[in-house]
C-alpha positions in Angstrom: 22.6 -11.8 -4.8 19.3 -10.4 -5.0 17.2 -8.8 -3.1 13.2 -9.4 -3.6 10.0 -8.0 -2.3 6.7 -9.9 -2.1 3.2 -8.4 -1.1 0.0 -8.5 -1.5 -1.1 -5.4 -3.1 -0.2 -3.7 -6.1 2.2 -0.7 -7.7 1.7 2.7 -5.5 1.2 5.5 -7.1 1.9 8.8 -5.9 4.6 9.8 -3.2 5.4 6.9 -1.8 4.8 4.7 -4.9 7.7 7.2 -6.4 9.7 7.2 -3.4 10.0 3.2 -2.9 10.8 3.4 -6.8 13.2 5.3 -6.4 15.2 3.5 -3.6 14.9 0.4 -5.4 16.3 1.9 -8.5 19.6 3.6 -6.4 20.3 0.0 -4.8 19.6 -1.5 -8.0 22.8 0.2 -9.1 25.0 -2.8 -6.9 22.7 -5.6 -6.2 19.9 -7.0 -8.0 16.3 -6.2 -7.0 13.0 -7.1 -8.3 9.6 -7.1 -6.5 6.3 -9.0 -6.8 2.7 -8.2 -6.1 0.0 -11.1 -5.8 -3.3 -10.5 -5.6 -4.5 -9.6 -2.0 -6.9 -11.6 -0.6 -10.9 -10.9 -0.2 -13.1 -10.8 2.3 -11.4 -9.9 5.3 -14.3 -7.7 6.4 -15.4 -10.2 8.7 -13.4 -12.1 11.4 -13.9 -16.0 10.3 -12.8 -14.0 7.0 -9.7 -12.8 7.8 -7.6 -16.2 8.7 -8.9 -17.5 5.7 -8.1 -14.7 3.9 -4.7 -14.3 4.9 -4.0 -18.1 4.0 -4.9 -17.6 0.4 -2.0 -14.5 0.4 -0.1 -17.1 2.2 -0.2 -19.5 -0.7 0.0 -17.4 -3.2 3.2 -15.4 -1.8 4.9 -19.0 -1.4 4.2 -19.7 -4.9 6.8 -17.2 -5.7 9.4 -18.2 -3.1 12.0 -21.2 -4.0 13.2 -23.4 -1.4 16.6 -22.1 -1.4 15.8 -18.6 -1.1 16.4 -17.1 2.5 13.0 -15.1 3.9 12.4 -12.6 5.8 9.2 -11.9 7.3 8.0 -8.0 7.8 6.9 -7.7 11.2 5.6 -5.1 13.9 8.1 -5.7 16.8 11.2 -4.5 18.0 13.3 -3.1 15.5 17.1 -3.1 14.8 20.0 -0.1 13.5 20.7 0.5 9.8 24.4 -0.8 10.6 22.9 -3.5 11.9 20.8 -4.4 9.0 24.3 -3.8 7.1 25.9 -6.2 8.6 22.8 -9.0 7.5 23.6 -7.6 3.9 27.2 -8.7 4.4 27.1 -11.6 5.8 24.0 -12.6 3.1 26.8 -11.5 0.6 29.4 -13.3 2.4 27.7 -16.6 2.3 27.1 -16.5 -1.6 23.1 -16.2 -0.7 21.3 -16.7 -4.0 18.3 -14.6 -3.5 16.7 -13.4 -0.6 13.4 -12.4 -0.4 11.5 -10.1 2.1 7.4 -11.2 2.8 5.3 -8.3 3.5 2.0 -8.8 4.9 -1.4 -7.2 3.8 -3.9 -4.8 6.2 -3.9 -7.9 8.6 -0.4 -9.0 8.6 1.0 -12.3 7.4 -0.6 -16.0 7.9 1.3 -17.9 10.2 2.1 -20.5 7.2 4.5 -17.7 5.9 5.9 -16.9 9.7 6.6 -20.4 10.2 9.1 -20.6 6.9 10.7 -17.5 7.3 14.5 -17.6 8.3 14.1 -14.6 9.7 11.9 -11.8 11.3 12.3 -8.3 10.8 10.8 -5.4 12.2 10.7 -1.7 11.7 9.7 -0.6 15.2 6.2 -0.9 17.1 4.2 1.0 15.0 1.6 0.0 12.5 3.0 1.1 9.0 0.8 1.5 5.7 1.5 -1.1 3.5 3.0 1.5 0.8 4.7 3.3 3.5 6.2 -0.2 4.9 7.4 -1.0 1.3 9.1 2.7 0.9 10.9 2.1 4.1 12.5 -1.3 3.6 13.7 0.2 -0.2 15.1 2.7 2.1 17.2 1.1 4.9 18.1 -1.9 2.3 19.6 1.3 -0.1 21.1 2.7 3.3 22.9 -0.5 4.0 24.0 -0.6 1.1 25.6 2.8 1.6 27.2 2.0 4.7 29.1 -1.0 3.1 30.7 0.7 0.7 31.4 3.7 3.2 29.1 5.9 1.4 28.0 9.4 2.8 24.7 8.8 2.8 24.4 7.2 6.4 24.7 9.9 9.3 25.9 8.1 12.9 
């Protein structure tokens, strides 16, 4: 299986560029990851802007999803536990999943076109993330998961 990223934006650099890096790279060590950065969308300075905007992300992000993989949209909401999220990594591994690839919005979120073929929607909690910051955390809690299925230390209950 593996596990993708796509986003409007590009590479981080500093802190958090390093940090998501880095969890990629220690998950990377039992499941295949790769990540993807389109070109973020202009003009969303102004309100008729922004839906536009977002659409162009929109079809550019779909360009670099297949039909068979499973998505995931990246969404403010209500979030769920790291052994919940385990669990989704087992059962994704469990049903021979191909690829499954996680959709993370720009400064104004995702277009609905990328809401509407998700599987799934995920959030991190209530809170507004920066992009970079959102990208860090998801490395993180997939690299946690990871931990907990193979009864790793890592994870404190």
């Amino acid at each position: 299986m593996i596990l993708r990223l796509v986003h409007a934006g590009q590479s981080a650099r500093g802190p958090l560029g390093e940090a998501a890096e880095d969890y990629r790279k220690r998950l990377s060590r039992h499941l295949k990851t790769d990540e993807i950065f389109v070109k973020p969308a202009r003009g969303t300075d102004q309100a008729h802007g922004v839906e536009r905007a977002l659409e162009e992300e929109a079809d550019r992000l779909l360009r670099r999803i297949d039909p068979t993989d499973r998505l995931i949209a990246l969404v403010i909401g209500e979030g769920g536990s790291s052994t919940a999220l385990a669990k989704r990594l087992e059962t994704w591994m469990n049903r021979g999943e191909r690829r499954v690839v996680f959709a993370l919005g720009s400064a104004h979120g995702l277009h609905k076109k990328i809401l509407e073929r998700a599987n799934e929607r995920w959030s991190f909690g209530p809170a507004t993330l920066p992009h970079d910051l959102a990208r860090t955390v998801l490395w993180e809690q997939l690299y946690r998961a990871g931990t907990i299925l193979r009864s790793e230390p890592y994870h404190k209950e």
